[in-house]
PyMOL Python script that loads the backbone (N, CA, C, O; Angstrom):
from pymol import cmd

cmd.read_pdbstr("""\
ATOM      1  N   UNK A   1     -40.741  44.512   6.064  1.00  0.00           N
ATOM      2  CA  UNK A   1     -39.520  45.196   5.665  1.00  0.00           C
ATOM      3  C   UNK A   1     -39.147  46.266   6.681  1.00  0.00           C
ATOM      4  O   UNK A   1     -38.023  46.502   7.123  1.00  0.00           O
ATOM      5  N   UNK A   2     -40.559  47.011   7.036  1.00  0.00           N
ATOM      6  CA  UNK A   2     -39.798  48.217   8.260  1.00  0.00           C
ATOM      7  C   UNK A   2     -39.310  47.433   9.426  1.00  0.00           C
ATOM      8  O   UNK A   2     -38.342  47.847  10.065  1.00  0.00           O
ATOM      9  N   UNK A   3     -39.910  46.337   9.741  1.00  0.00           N
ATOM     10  CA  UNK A   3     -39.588  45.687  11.126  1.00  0.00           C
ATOM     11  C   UNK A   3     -37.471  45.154  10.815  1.00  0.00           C
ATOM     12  O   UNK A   3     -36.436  45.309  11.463  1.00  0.00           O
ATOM     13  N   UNK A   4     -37.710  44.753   9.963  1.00  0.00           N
ATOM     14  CA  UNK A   4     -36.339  44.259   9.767  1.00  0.00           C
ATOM     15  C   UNK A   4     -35.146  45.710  10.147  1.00  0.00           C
ATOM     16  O   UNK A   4     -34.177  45.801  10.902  1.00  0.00           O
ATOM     17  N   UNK A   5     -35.889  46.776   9.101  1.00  0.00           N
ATOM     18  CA  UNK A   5     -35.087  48.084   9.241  1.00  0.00           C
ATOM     19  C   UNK A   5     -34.781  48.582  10.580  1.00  0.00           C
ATOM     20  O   UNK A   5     -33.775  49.152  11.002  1.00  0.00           O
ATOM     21  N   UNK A   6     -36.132  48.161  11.292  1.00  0.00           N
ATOM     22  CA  UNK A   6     -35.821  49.379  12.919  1.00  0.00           C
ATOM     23  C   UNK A   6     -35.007  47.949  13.523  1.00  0.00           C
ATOM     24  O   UNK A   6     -34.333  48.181  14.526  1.00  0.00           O
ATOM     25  N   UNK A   7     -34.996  47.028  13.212  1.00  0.00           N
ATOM     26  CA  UNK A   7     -34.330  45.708  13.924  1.00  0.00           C
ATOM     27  C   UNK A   7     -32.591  46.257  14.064  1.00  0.00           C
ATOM     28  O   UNK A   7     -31.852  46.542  15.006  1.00  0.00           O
ATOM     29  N   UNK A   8     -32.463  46.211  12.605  1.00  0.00           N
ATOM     30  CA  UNK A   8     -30.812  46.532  12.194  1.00  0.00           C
ATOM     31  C   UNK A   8     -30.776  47.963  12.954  1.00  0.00           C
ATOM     32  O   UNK A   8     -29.918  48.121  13.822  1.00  0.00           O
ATOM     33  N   UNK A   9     -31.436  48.726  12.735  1.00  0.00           N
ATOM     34  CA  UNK A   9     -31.094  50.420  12.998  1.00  0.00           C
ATOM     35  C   UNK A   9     -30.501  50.150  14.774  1.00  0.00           C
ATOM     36  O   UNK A   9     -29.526  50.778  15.187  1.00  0.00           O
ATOM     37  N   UNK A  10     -31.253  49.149  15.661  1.00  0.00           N
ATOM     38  CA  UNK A  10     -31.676  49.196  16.917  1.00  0.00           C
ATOM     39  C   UNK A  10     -30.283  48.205  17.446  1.00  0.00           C
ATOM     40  O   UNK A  10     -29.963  48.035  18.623  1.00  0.00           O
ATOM     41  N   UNK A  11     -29.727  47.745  16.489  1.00  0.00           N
ATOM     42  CA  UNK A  11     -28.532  47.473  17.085  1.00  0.00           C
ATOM     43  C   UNK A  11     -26.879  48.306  16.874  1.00  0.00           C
ATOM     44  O   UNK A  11     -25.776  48.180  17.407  1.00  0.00           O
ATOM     45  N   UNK A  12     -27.270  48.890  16.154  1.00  0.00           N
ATOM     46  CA  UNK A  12     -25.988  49.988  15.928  1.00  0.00           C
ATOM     47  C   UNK A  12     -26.083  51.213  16.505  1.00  0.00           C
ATOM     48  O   UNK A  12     -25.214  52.083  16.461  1.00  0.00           O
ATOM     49  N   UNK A  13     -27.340  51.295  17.149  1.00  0.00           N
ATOM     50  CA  UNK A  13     -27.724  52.542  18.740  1.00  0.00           C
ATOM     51  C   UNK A  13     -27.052  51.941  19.822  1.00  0.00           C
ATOM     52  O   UNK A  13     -26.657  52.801  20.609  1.00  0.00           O
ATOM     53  N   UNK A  14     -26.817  50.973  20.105  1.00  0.00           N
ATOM     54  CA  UNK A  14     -26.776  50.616  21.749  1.00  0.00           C
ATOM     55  C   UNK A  14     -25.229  50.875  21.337  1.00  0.00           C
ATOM     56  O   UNK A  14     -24.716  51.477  22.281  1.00  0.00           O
ATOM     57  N   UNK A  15     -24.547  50.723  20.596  1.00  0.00           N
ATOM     58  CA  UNK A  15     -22.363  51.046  20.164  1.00  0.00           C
ATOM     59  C   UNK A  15     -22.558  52.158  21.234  1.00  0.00           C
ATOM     60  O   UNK A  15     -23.665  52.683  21.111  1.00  0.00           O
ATOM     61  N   UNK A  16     -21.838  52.654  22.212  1.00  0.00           N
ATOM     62  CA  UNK A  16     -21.719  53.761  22.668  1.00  0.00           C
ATOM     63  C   UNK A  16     -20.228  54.158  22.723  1.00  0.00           C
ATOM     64  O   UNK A  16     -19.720  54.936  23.531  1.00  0.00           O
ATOM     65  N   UNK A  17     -19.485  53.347  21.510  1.00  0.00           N
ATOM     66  CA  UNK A  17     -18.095  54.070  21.295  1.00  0.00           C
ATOM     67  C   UNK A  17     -17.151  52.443  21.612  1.00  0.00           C
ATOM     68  O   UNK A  17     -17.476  51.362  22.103  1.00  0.00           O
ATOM     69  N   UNK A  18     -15.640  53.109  20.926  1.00  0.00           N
ATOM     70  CA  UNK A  18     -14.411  51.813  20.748  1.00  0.00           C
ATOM     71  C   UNK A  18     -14.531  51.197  22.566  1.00  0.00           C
ATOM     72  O   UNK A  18     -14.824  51.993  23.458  1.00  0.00           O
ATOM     73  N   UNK A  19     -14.295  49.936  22.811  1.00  0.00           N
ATOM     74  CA  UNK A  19     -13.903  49.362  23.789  1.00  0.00           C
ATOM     75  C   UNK A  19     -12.620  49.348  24.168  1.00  0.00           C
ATOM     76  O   UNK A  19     -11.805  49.682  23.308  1.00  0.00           O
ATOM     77  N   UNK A  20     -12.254  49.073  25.147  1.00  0.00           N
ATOM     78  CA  UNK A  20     -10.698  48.819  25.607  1.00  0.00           C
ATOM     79  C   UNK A  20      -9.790  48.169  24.559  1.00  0.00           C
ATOM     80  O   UNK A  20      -8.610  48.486  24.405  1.00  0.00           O
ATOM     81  N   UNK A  21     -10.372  47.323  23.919  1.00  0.00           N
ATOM     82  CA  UNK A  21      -9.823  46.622  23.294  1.00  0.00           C
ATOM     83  C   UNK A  21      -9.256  46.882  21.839  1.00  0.00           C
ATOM     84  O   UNK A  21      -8.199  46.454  21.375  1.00  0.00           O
ATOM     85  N   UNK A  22     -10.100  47.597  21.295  1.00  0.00           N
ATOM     86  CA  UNK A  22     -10.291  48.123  20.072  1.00  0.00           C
ATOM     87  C   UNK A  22      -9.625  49.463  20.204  1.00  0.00           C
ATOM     88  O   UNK A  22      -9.125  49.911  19.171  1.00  0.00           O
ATOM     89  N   UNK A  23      -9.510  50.376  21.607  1.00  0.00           N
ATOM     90  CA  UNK A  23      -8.152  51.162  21.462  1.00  0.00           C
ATOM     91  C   UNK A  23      -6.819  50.367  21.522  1.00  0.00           C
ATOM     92  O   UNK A  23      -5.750  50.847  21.145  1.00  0.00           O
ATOM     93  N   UNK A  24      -6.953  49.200  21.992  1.00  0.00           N
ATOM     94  CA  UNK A  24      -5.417  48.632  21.922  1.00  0.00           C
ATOM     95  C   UNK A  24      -4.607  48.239  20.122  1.00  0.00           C
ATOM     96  O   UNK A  24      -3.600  48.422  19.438  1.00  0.00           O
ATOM     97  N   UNK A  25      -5.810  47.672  20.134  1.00  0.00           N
ATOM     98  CA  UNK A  25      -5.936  47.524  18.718  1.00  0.00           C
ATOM     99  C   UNK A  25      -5.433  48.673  17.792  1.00  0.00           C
ATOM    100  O   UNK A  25      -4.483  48.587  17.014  1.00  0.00           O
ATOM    101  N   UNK A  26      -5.995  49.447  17.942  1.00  0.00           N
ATOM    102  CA  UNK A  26      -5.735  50.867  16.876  1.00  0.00           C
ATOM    103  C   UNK A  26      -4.733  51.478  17.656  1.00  0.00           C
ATOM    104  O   UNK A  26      -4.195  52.296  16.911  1.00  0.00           O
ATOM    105  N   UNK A  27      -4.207  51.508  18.754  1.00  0.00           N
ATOM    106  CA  UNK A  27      -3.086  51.842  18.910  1.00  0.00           C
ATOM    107  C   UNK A  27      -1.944  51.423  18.196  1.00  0.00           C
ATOM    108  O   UNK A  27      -1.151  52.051  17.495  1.00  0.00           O
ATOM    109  N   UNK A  28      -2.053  49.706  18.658  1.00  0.00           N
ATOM    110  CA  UNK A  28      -1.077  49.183  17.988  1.00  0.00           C
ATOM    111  C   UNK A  28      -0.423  49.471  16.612  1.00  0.00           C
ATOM    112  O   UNK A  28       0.651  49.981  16.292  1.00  0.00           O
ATOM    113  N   UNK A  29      -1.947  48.718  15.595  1.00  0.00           N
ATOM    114  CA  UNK A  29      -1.682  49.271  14.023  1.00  0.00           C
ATOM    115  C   UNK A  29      -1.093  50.720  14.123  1.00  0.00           C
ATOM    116  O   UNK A  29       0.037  50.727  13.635  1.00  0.00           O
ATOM    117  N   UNK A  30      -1.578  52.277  14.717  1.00  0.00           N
ATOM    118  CA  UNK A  30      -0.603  53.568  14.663  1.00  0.00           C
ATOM    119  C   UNK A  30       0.751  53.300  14.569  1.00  0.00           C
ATOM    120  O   UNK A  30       1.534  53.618  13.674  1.00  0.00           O
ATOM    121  N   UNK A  31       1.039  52.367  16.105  1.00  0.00           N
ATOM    122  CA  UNK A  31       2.385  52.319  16.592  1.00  0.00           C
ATOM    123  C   UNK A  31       3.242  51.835  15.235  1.00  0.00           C
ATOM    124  O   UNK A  31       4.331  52.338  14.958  1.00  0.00           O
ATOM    125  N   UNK A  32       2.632  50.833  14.458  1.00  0.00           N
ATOM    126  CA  UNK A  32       2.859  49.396  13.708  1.00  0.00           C
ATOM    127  C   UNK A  32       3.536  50.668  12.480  1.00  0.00           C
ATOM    128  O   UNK A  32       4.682  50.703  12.034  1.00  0.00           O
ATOM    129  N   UNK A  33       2.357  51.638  12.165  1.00  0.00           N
ATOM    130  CA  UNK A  33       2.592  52.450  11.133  1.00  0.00           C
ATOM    131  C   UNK A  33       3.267  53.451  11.106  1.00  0.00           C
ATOM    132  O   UNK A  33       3.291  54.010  10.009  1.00  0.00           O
ATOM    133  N   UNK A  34       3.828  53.897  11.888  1.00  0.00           N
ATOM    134  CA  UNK A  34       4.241  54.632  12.344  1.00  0.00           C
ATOM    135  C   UNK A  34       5.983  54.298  12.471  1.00  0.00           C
ATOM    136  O   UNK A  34       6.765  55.237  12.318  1.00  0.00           O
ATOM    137  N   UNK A  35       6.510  52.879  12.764  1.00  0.00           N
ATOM    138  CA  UNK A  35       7.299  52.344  12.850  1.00  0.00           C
ATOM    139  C   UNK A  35       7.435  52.502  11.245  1.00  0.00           C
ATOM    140  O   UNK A  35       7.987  53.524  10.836  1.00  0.00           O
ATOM    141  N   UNK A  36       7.008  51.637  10.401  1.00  0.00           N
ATOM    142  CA  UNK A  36       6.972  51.386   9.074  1.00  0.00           C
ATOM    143  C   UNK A  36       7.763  52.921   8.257  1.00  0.00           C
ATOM    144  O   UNK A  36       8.722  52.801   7.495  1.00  0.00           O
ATOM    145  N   UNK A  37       7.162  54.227   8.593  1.00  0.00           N
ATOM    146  CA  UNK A  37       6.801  54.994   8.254  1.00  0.00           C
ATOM    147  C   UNK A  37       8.527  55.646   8.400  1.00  0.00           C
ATOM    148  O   UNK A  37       9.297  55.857   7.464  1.00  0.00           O
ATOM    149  N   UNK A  38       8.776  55.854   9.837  1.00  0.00           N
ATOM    150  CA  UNK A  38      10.020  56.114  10.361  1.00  0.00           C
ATOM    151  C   UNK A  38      10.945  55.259   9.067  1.00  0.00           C
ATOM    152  O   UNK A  38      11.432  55.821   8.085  1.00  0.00           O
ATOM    153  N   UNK A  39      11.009  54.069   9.315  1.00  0.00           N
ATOM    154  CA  UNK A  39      11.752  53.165   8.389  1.00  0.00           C
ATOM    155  C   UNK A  39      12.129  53.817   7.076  1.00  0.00           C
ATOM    156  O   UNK A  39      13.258  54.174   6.740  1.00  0.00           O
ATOM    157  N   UNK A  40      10.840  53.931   6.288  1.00  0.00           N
ATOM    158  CA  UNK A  40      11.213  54.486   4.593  1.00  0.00           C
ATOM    159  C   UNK A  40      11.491  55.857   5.041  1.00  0.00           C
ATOM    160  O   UNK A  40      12.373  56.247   4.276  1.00  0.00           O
ATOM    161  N   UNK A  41      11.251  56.665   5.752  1.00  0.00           N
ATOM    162  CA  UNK A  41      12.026  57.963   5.770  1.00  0.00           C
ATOM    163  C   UNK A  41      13.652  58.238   6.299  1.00  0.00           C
ATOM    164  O   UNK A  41      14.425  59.186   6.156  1.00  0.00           O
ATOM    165  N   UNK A  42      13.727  57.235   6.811  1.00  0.00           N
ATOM    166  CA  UNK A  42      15.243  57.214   6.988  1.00  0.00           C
ATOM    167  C   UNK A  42      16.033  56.276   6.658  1.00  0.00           C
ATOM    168  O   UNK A  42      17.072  56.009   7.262  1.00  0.00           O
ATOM    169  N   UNK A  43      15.460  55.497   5.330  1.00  0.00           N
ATOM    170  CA  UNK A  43      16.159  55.092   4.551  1.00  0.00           C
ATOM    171  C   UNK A  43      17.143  55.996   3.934  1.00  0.00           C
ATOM    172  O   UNK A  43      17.076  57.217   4.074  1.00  0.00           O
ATOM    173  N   UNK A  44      18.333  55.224   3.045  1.00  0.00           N
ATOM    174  CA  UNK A  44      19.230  55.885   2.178  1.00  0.00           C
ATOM    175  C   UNK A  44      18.679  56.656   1.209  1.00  0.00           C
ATOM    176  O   UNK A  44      18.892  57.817   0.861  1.00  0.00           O
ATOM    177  N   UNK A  45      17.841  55.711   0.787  1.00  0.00           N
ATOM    178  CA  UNK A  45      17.168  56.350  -0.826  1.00  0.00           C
ATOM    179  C   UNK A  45      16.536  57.804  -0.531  1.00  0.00           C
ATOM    180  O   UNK A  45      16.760  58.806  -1.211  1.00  0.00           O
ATOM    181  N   UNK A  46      15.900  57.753   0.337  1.00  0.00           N
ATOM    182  CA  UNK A  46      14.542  58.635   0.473  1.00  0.00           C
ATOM    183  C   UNK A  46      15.472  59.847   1.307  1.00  0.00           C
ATOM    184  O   UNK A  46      15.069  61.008   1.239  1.00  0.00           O
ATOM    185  N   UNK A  47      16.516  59.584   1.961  1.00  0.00           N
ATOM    186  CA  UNK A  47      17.273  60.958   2.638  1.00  0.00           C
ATOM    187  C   UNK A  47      18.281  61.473   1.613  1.00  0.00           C
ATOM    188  O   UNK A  47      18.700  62.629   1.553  1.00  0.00           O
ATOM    189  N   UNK A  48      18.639  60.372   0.749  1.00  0.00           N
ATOM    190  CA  UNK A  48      19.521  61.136  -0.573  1.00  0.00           C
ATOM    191  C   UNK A  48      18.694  61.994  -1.354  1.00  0.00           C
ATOM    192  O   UNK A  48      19.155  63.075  -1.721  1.00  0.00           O
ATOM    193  N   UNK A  49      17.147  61.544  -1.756  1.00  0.00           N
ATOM    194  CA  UNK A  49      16.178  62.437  -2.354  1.00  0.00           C
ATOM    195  C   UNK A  49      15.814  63.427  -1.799  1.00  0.00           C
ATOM    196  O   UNK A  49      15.416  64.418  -2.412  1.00  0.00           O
ATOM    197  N   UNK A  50      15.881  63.344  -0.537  1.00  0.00           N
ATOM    198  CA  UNK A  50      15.324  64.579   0.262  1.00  0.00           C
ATOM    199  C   UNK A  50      16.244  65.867   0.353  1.00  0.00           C
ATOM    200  O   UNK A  50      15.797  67.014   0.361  1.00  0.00           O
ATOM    201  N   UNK A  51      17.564  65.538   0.419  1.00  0.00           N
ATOM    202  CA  UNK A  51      18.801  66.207   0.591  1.00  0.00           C
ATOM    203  C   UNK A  51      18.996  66.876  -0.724  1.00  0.00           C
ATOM    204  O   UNK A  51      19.524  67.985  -0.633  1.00  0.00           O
ATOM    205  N   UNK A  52      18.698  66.472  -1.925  1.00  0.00           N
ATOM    206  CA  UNK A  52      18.403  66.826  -2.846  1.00  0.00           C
ATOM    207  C   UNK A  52      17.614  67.712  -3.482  1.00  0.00           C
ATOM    208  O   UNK A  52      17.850  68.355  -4.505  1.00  0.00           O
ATOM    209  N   UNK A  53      16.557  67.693  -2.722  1.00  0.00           N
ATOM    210  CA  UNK A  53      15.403  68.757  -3.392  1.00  0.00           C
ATOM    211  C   UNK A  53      15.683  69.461  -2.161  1.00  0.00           C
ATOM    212  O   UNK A  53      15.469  70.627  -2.491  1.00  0.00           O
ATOM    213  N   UNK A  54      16.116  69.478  -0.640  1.00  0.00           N
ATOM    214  CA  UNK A  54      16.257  70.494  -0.147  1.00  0.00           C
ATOM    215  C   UNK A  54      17.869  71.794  -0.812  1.00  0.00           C
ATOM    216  O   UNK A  54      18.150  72.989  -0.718  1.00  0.00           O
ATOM    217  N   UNK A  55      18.396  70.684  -1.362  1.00  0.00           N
ATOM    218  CA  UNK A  55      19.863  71.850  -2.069  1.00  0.00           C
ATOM    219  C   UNK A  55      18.841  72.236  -3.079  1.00  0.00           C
ATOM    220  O   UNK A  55      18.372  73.233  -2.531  1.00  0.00           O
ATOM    221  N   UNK A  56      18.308  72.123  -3.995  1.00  0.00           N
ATOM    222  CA  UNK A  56      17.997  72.190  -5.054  1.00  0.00           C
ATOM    223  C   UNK A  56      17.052  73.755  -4.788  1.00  0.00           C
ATOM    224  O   UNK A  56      17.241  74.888  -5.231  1.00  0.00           O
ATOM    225  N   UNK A  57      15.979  73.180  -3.851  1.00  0.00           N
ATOM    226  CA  UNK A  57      15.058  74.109  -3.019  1.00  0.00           C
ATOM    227  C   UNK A  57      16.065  76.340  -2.739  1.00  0.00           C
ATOM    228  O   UNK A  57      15.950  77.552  -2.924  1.00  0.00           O
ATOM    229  N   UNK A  58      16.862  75.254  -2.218  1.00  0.00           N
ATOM    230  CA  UNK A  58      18.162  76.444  -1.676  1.00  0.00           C
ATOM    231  C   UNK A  58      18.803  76.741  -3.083  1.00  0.00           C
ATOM    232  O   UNK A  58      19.314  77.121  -2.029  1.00  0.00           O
ATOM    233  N   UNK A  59      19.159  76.902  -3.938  1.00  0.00           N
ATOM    234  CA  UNK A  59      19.757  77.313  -4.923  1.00  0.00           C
ATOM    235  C   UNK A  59      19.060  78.323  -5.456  1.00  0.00           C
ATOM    236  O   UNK A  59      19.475  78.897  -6.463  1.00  0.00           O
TER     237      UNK A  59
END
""", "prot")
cmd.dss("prot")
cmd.show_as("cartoon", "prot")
cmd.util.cbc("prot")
cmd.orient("prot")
């Protein structure tokens, strides 16, 4: 059972951090979300609500 343990332990030491690839990757998805994100905030709905609680805020 310990041999198995230091087996597994001894391969998640040598990771020395994301690859090239895996920043492209997680860039992307940001970019991806980020896009998404822009979208519902400048929707109609969500700038009529916003415009709203900012008068509301101001009163």
């Amino acid at each position: 059972m310990r041999a198995l343990i230091l087996r597994v332990l001894g391969r998640f030491r040598g990771d020395g951090g994301m690859t090239t690839a895996e920043y492209a990757v997680g860039t992307i998805a940001a970019v991806a979300f980020a896009a998404v994100l822009f979208k519902v905030v400048t929707s109609d709905g969500v700038q009529t609500a916003l415009n709203g609680l900012i008068e509301k805020a101001l009163r």
